[in-house]
PQR file with spaces between the fields and no chain letter, atoms N, CA, C, O and H, PARSE charges and radii, in Angstrom:
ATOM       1  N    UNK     1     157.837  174.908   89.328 -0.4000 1.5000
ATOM       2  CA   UNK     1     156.842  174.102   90.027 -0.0000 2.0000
ATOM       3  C    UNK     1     157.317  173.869   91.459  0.5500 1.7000
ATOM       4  O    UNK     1     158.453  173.433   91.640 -0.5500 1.4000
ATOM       5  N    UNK     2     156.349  174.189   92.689 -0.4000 1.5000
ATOM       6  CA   UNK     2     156.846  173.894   94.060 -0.0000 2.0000
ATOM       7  C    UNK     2     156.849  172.452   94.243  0.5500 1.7000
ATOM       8  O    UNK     2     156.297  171.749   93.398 -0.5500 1.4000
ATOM       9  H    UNK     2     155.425  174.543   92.542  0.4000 1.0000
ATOM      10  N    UNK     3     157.447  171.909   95.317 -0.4000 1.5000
ATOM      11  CA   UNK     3     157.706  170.370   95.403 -0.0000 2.0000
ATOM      12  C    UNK     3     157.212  170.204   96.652  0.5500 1.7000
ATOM      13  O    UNK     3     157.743  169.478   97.492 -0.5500 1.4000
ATOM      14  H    UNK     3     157.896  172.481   96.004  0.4000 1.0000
ATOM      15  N    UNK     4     155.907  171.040   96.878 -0.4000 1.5000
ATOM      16  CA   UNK     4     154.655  170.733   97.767 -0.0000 2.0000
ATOM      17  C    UNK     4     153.631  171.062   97.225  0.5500 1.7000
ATOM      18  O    UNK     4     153.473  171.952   96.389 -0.5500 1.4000
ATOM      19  H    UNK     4     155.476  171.630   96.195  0.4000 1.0000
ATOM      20  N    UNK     5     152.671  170.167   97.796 -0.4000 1.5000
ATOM      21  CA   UNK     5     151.030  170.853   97.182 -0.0000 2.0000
ATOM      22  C    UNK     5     149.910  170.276   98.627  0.5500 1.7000
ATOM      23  O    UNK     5     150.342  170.054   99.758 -0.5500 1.4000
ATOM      24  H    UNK     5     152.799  169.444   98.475  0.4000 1.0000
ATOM      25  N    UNK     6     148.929  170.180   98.342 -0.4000 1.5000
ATOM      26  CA   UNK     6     148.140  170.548   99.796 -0.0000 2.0000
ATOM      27  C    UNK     6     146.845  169.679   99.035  0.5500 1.7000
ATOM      28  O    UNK     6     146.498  169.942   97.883 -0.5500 1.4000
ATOM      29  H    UNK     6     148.578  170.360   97.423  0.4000 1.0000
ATOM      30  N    UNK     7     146.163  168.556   99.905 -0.4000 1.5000
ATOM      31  CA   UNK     7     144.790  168.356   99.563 -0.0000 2.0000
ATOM      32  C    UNK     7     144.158  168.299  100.579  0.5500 1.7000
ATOM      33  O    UNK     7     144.956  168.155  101.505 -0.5500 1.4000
ATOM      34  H    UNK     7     146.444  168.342  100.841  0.4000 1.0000
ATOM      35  N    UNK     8     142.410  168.355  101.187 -0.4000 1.5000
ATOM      36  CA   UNK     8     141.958  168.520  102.058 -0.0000 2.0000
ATOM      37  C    UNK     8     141.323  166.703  102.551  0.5500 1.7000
ATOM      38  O    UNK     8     140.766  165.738  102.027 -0.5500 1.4000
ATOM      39  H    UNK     8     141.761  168.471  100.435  0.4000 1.0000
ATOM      40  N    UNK     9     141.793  167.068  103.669 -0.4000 1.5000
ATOM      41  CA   UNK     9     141.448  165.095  104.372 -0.0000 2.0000
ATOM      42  C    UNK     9     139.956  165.236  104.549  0.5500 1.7000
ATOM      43  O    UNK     9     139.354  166.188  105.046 -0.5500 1.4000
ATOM      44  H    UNK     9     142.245  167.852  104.094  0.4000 1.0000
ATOM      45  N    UNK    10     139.361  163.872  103.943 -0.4000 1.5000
ATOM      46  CA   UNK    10     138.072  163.517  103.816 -0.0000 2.0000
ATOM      47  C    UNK    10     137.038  163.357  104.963  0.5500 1.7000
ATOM      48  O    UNK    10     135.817  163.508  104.928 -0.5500 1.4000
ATOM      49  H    UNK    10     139.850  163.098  103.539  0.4000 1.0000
ATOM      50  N    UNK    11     137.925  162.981  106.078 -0.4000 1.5000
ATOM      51  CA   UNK    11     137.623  162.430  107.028 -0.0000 2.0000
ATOM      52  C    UNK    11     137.269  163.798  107.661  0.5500 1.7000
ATOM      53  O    UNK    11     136.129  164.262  107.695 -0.5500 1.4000
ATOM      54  H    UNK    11     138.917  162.859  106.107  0.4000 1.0000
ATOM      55  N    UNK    12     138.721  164.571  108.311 -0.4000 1.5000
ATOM      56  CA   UNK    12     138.471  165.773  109.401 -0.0000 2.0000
ATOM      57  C    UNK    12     138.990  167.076  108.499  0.5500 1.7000
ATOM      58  O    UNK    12     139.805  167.722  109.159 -0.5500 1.4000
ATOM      59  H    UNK    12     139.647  164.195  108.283  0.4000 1.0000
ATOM      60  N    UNK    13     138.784  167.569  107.359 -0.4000 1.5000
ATOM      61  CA   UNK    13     138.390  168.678  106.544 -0.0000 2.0000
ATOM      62  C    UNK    13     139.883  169.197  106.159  0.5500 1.7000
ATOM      63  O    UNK    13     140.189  169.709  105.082 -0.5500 1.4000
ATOM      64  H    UNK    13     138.122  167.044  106.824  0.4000 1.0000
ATOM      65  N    UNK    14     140.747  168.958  107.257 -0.4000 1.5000
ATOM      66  CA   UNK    14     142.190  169.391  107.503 -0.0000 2.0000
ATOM      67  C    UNK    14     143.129  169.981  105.917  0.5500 1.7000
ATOM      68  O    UNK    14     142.874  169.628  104.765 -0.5500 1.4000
ATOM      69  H    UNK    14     140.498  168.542  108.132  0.4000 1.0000
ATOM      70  N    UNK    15     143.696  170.482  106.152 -0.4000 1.5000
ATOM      71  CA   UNK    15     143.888  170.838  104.709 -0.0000 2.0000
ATOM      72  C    UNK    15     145.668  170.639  105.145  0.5500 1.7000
ATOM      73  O    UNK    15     146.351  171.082  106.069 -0.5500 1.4000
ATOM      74  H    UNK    15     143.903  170.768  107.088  0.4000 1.0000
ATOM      75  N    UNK    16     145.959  169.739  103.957 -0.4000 1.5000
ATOM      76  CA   UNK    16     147.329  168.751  104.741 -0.0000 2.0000
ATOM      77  C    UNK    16     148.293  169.356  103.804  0.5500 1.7000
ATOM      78  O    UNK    16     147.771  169.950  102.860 -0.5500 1.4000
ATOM      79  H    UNK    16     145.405  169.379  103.207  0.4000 1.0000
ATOM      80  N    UNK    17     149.600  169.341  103.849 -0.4000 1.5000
ATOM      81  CA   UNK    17     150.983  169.896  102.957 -0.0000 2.0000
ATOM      82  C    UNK    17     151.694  168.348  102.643  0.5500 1.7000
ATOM      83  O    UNK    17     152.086  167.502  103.447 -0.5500 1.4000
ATOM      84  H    UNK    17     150.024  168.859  104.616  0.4000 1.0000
ATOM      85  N    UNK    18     151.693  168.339  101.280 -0.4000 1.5000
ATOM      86  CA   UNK    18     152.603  166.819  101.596 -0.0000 2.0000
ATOM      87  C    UNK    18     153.863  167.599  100.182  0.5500 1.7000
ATOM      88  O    UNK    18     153.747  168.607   99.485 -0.5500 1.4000
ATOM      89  H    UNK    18     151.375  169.026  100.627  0.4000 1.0000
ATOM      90  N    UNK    19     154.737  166.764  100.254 -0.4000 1.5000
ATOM      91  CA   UNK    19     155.962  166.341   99.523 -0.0000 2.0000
ATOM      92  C    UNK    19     155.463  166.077   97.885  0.5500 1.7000
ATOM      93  O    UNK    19     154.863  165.017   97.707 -0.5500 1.4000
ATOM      94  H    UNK    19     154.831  165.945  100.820  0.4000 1.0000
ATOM      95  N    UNK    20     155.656  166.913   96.750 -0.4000 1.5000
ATOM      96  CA   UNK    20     155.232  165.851   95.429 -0.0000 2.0000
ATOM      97  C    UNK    20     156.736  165.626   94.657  0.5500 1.7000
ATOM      98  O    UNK    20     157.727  166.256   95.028 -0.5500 1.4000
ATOM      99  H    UNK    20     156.143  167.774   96.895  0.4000 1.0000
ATOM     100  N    UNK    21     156.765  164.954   93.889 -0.4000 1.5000
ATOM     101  CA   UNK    21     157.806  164.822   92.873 -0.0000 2.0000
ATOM     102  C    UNK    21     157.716  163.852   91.772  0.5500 1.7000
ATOM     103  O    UNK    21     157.676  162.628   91.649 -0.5500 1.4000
ATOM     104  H    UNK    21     155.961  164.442   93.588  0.4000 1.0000
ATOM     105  N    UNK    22     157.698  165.050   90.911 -0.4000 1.5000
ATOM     106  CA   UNK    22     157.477  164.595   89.193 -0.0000 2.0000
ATOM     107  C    UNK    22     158.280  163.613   88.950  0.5500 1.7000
ATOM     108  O    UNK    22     157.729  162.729   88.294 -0.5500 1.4000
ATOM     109  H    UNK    22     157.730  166.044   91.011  0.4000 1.0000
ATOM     110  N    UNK    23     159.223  163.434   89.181 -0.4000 1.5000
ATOM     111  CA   UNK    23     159.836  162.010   88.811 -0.0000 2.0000
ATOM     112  C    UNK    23     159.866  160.893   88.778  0.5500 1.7000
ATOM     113  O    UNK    23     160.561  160.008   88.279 -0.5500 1.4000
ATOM     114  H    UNK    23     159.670  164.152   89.714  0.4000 1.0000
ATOM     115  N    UNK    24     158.668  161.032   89.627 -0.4000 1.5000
ATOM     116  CA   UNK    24     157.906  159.506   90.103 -0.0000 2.0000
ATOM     117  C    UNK    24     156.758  159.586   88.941  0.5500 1.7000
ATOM     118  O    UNK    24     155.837  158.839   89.269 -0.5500 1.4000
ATOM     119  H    UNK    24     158.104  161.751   90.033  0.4000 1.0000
ATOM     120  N    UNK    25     156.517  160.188   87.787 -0.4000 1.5000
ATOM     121  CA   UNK    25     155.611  159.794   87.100 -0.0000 2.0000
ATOM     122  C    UNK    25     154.721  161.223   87.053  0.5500 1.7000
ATOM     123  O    UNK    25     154.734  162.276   87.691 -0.5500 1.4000
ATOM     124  H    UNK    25     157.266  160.795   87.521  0.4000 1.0000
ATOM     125  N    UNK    26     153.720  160.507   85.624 -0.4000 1.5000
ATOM     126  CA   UNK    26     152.843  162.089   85.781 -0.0000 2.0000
ATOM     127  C    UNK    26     151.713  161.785   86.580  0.5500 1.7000
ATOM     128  O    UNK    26     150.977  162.727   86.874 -0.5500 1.4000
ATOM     129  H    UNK    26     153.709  159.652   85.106  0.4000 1.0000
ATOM     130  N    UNK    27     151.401  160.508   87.038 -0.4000 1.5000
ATOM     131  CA   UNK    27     149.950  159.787   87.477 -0.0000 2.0000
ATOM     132  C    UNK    27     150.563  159.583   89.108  0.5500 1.7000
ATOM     133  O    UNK    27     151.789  159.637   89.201 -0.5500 1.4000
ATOM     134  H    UNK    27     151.999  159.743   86.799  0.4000 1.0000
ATOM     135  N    UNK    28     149.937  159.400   90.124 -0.4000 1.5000
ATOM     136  CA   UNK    28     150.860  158.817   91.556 -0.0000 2.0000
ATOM     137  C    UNK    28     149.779  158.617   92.021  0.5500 1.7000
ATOM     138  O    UNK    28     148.827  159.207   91.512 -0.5500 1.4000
ATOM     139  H    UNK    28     148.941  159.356   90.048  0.4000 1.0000
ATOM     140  N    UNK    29     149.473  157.344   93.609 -0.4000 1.5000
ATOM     141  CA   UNK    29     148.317  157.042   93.613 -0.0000 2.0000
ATOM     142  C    UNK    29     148.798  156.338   94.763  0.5500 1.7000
ATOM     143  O    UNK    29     149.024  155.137   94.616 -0.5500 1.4000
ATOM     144  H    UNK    29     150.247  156.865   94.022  0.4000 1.0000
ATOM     145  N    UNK    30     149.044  156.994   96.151 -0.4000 1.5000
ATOM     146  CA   UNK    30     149.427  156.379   97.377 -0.0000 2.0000
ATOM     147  C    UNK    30     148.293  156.263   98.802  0.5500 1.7000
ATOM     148  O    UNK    30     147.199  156.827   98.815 -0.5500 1.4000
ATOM     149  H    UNK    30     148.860  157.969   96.270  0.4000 1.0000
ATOM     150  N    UNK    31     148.629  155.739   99.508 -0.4000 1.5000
ATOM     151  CA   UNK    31     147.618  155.802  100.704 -0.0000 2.0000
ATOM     152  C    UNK    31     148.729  156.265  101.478  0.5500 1.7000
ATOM     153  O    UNK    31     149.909  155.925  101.399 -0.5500 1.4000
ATOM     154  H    UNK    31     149.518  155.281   99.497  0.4000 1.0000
ATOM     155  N    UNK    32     147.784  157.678  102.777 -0.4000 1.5000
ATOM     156  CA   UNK    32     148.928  158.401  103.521 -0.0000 2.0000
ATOM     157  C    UNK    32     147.986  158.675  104.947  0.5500 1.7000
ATOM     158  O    UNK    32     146.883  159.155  104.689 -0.5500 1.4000
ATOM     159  H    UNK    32     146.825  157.954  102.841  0.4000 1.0000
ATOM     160  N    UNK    33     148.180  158.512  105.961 -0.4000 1.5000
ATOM     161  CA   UNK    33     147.886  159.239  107.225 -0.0000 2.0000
ATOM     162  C    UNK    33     147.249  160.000  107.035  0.5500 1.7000
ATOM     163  O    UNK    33     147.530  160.600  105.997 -0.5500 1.4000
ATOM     164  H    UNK    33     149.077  158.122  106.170  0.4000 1.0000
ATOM     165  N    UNK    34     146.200  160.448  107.687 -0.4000 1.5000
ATOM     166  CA   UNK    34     146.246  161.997  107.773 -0.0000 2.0000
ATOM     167  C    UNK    34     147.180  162.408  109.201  0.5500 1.7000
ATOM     168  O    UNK    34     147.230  161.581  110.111 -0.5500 1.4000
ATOM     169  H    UNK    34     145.972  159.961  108.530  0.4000 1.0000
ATOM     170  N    UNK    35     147.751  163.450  109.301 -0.4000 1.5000
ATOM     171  CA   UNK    35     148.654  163.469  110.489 -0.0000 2.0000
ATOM     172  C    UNK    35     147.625  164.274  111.254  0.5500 1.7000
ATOM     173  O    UNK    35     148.183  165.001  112.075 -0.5500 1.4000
ATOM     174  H    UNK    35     147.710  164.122  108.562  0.4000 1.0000
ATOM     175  N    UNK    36     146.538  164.365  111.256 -0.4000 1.5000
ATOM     176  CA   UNK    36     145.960  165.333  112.625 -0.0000 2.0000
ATOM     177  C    UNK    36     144.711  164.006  112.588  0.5500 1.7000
ATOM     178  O    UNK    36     145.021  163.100  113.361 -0.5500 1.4000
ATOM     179  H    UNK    36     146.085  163.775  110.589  0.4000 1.0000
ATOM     180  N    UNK    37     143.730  163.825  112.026 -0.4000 1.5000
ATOM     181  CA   UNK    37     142.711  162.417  112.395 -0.0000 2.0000
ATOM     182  C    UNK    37     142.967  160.831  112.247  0.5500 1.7000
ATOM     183  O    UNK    37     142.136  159.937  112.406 -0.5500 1.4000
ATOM     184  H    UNK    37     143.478  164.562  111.398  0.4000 1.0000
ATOM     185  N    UNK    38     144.887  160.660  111.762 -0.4000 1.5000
ATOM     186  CA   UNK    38     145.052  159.550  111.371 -0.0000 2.0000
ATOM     187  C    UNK    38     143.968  158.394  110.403  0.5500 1.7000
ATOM     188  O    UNK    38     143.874  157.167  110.432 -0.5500 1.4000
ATOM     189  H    UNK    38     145.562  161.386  111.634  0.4000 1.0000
ATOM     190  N    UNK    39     143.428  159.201  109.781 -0.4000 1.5000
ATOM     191  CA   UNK    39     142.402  158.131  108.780 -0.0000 2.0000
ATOM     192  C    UNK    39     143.423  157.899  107.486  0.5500 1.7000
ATOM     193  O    UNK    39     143.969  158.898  107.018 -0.5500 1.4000
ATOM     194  H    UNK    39     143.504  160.198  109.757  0.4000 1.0000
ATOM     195  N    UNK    40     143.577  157.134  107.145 -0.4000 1.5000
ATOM     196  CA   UNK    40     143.939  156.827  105.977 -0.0000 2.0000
ATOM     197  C    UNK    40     143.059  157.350  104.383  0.5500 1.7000
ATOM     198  O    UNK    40     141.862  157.100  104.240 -0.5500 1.4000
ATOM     199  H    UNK    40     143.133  156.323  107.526  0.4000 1.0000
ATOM     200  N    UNK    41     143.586  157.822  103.682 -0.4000 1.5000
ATOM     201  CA   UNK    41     143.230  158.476  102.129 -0.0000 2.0000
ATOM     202  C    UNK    41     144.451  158.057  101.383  0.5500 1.7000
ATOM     203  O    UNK    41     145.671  158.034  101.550 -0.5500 1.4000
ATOM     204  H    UNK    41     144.558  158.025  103.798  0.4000 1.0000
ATOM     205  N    UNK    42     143.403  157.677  100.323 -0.4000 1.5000
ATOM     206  CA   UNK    42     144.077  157.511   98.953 -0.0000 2.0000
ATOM     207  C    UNK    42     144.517  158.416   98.861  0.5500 1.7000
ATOM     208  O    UNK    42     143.947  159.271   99.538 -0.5500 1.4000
ATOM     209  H    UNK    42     142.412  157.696  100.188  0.4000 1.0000
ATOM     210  N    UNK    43     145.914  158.996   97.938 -0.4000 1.5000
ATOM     211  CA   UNK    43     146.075  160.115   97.787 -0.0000 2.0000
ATOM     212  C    UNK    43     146.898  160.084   95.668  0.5500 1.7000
ATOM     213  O    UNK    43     147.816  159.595   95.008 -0.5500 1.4000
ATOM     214  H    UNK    43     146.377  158.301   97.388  0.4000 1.0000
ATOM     215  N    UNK    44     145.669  161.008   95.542 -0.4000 1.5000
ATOM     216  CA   UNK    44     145.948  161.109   93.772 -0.0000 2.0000
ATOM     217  C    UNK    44     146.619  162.376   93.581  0.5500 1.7000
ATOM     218  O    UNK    44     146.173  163.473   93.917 -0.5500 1.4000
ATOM     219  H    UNK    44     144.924  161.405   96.078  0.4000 1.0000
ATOM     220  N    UNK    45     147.973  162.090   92.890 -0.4000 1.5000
ATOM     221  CA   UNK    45     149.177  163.557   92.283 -0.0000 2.0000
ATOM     222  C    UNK    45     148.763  163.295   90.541  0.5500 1.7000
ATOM     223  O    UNK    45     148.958  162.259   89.905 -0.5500 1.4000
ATOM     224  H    UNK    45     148.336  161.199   92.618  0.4000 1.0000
ATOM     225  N    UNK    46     148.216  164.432   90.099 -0.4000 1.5000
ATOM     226  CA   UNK    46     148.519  164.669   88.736 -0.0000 2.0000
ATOM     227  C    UNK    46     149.204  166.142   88.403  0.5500 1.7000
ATOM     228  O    UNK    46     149.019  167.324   88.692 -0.5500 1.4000
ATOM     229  H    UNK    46     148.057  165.273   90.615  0.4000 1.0000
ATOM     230  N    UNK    47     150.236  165.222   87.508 -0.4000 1.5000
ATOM     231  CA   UNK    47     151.269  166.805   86.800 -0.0000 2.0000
ATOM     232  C    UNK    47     150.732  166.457   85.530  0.5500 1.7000
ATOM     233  O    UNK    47     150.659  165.514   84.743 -0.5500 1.4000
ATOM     234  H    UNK    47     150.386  164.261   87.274  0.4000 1.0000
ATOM     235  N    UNK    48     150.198  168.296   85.768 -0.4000 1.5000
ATOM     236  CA   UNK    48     149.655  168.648   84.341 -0.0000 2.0000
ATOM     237  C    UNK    48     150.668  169.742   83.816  0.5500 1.7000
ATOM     238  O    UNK    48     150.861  170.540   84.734 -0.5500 1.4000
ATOM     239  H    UNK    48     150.256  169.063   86.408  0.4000 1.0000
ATOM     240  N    UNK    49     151.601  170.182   82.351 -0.4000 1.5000
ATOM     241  CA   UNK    49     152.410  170.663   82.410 -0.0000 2.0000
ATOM     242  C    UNK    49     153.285  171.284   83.468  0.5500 1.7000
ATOM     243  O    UNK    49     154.345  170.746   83.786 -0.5500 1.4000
ATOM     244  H    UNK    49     151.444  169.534   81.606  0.4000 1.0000
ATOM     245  N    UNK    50     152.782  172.631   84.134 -0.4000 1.5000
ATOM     246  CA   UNK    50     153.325  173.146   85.067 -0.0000 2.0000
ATOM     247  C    UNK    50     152.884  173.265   86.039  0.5500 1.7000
ATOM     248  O    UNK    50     153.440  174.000   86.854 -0.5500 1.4000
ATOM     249  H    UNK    50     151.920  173.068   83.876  0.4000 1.0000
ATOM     250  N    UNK    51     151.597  172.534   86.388 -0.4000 1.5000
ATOM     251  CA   UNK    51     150.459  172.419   87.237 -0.0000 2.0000
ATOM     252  C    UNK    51     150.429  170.955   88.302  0.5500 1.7000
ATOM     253  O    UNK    51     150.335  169.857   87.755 -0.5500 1.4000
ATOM     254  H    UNK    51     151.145  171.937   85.726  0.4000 1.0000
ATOM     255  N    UNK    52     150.497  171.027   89.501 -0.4000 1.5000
ATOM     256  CA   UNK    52     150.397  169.569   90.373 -0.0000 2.0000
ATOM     257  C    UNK    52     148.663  170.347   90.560  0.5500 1.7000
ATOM     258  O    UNK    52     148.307  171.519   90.683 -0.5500 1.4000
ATOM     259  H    UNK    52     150.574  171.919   89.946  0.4000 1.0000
ATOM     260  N    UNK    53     147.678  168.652   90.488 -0.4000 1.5000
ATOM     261  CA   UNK    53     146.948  168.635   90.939 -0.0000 2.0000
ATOM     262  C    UNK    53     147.061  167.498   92.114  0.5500 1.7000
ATOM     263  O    UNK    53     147.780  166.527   91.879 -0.5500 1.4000
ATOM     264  H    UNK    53     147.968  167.700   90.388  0.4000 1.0000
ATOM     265  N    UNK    54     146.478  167.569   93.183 -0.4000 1.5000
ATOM     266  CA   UNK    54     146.307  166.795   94.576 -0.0000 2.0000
ATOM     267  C    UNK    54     144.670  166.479   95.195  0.5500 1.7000
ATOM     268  O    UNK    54     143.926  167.443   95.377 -0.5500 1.4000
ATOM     269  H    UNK    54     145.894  168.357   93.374  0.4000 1.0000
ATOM     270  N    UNK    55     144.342  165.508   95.401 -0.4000 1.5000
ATOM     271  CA   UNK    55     143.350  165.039   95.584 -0.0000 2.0000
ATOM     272  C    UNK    55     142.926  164.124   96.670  0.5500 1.7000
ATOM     273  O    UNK    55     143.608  163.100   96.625 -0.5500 1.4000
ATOM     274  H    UNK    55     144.946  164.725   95.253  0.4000 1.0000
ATOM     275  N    UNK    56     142.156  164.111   97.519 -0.4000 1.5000
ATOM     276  CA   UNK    56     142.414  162.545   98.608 -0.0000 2.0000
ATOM     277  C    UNK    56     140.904  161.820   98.452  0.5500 1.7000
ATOM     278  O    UNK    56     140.039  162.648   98.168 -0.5500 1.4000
ATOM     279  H    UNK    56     141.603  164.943   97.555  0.4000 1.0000
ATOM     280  N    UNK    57     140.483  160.632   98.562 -0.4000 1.5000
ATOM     281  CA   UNK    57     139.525  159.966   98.555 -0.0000 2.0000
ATOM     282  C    UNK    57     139.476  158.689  100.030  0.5500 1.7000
ATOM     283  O    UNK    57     140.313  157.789   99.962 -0.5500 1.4000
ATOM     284  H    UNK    57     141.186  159.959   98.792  0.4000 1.0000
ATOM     285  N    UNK    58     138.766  158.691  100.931 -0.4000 1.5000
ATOM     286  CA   UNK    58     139.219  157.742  101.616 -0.0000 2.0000
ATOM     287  C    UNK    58     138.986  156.123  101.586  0.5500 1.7000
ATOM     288  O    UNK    58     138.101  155.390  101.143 -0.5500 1.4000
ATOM     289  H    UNK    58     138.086  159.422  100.986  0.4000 1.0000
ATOM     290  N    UNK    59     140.559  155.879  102.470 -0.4000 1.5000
ATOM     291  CA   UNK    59     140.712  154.488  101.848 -0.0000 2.0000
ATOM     292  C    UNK    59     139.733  154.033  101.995  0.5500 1.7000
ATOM     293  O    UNK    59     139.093  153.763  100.978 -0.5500 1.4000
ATOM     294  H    UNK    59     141.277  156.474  102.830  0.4000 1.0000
ATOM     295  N    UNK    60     139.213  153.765  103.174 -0.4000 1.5000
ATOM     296  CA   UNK    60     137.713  152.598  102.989 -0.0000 2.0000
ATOM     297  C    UNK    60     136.520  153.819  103.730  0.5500 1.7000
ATOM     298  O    UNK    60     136.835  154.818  104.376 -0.5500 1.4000
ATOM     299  H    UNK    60     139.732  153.984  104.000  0.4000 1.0000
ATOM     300  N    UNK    61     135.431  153.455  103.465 -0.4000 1.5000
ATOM     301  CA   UNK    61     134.425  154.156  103.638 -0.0000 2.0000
ATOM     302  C    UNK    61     134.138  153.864  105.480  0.5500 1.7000
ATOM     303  O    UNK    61     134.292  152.823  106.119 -0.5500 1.4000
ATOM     304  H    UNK    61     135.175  152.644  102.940  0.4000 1.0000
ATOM     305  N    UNK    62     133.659  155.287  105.962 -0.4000 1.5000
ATOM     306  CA   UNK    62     133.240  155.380  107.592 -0.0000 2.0000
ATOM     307  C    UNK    62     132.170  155.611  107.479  0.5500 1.7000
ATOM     308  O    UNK    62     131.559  156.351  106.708 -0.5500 1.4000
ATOM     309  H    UNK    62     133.534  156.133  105.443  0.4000 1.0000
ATOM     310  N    UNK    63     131.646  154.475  108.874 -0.4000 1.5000
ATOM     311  CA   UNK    63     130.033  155.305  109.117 -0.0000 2.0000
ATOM     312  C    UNK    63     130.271  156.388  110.461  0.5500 1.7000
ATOM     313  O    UNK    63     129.343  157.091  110.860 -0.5500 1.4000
ATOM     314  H    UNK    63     132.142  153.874  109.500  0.4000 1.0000
């Protein structure tokens, strides 16, 4: 399993590389930057056997 995975920012489409690690759990559920539109996203890690899934939702809603 790589100890990166990639989800796309909600805000500006960006498709971001972050850091994961299973040891922190099989569920993870942080708020992170985006480093190119700075919006803030939830950011959801699920390890599924040998599988990271990555996901972002943003923190609070934009008009």
């Amino acid at each position: 399993m790589s100890d990166e995975a990639t989800y796309v920012c909600d805000a500006c489409g960006e498709e971001i590389v972050i850091p994961v690690d299973p040891s922190e759990g099989s569920h993870q559920e942080f708020v992170e930057d985006c480093p190119v539109c700075c919006r803030p996203s939830v950011i959801h890690v699920d390890f599924l056997n040998d599988e990271v899934q990555v996901w972002a939702e943003p923190e609070q809603d934009y008009e």
